[in-house]
C-alpha positions in Angstrom: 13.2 25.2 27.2 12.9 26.0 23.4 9.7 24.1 23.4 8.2 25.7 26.5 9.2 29.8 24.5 7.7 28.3 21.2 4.2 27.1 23.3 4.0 29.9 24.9 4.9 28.6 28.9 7.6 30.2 28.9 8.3 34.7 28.2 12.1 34.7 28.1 15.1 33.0 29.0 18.3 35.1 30.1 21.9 33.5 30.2 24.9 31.4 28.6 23.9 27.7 28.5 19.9 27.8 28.7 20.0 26.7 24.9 22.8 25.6 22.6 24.3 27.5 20.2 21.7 25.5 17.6 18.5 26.2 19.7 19.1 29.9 19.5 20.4 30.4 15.3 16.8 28.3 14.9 14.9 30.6 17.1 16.3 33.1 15.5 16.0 32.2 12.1 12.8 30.3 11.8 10.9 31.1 14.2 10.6 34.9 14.0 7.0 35.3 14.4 7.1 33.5 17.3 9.6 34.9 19.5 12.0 38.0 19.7 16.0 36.7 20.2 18.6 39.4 21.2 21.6 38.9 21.7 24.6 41.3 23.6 27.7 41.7 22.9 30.4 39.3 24.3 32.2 39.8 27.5 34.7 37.4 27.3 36.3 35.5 24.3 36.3 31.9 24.0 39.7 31.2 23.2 42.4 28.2 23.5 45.6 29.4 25.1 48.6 27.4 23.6 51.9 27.3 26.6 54.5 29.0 24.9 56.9 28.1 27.2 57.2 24.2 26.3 57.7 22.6 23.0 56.6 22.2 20.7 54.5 26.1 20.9 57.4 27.3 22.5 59.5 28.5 18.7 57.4 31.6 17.0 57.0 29.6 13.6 55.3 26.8 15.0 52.7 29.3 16.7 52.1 30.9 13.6 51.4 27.8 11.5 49.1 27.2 14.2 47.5 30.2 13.9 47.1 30.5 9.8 46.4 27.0 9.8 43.5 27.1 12.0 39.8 27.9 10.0 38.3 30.3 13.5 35.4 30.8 10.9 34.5 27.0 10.2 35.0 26.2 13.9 32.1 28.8 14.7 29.8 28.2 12.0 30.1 24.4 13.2 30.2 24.3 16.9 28.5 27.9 17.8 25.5 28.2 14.9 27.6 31.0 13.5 26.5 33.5 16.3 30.3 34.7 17.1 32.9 36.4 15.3 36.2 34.9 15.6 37.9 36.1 18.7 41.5 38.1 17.7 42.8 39.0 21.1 42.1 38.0 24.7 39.5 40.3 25.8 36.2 41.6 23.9 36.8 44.1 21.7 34.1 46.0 23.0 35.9 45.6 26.5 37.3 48.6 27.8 41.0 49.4 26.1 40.5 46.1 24.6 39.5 47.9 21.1 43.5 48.0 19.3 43.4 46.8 16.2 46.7 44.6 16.1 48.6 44.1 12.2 49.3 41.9 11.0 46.0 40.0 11.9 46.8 36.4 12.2 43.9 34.8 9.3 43.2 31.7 8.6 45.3 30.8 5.7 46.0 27.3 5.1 48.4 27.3 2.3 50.6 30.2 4.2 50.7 27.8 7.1 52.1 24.8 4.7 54.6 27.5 3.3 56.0 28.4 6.8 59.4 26.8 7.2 57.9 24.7 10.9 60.6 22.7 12.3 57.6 20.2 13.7 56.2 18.3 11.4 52.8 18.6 10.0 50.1 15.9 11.2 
């Protein structure tokens, strides 16, 4: 597909999954005078839901190591070209309602998630 835009076979493409995440941060990047790339704004998150109900997610400081210890940033640079922003609720925040801004935001901050007092231990 990214061959038939850059040739000229193809006008557009529309919709998630036509080219990685790669495909498009290159097209968008490096190829400028060749195509146009727009891209909307998200209407759902990609997120990982942890069970909260079963051990060991189910005790509070073990969900918030989890969630100072994991880099959202690095994971998106790496695995999505850095076209997202990290996700900070369930919905969008341009979603409708879905625009609260929740404190203390959860960051990525390693060393605070070593400093938690976790009852699991750290692997």
């Amino acid at each position: 597909v990214k061959a038939a835009l850059l040739d000229g076979s193809l006008d557009a493409v529309m919709g998630s999954g036509v080219l990685t995440e790669a495909e498009v941060a290159d097209l968008k990047t490096n190829h400028t005078d060749d195509v146009f790339v727009s891209l909307t704004e998200p209407i759902q998150n990609r997120i990982i839901v942890m069970n909260t109900a079963k051990s060991p997610t189910d005790d509070l400081q073990v969900r918030k190591v989890i969630i100072h210890g994991v880099d959202k940033a690095a994971i998106i640079n790496k695995e999505l070209a850095g076209l997202d922003e990290p996700a900070e609720s369930l919905f969008p925040k341009d979603a409708p309602y879905a625009s609260a801004h929740l404190t203390p935001r959860p960051d990525y901050d390693f060393e605070k998630a070593r400093l938690l007092n976790c009852p699991a231990p750290l692997n």
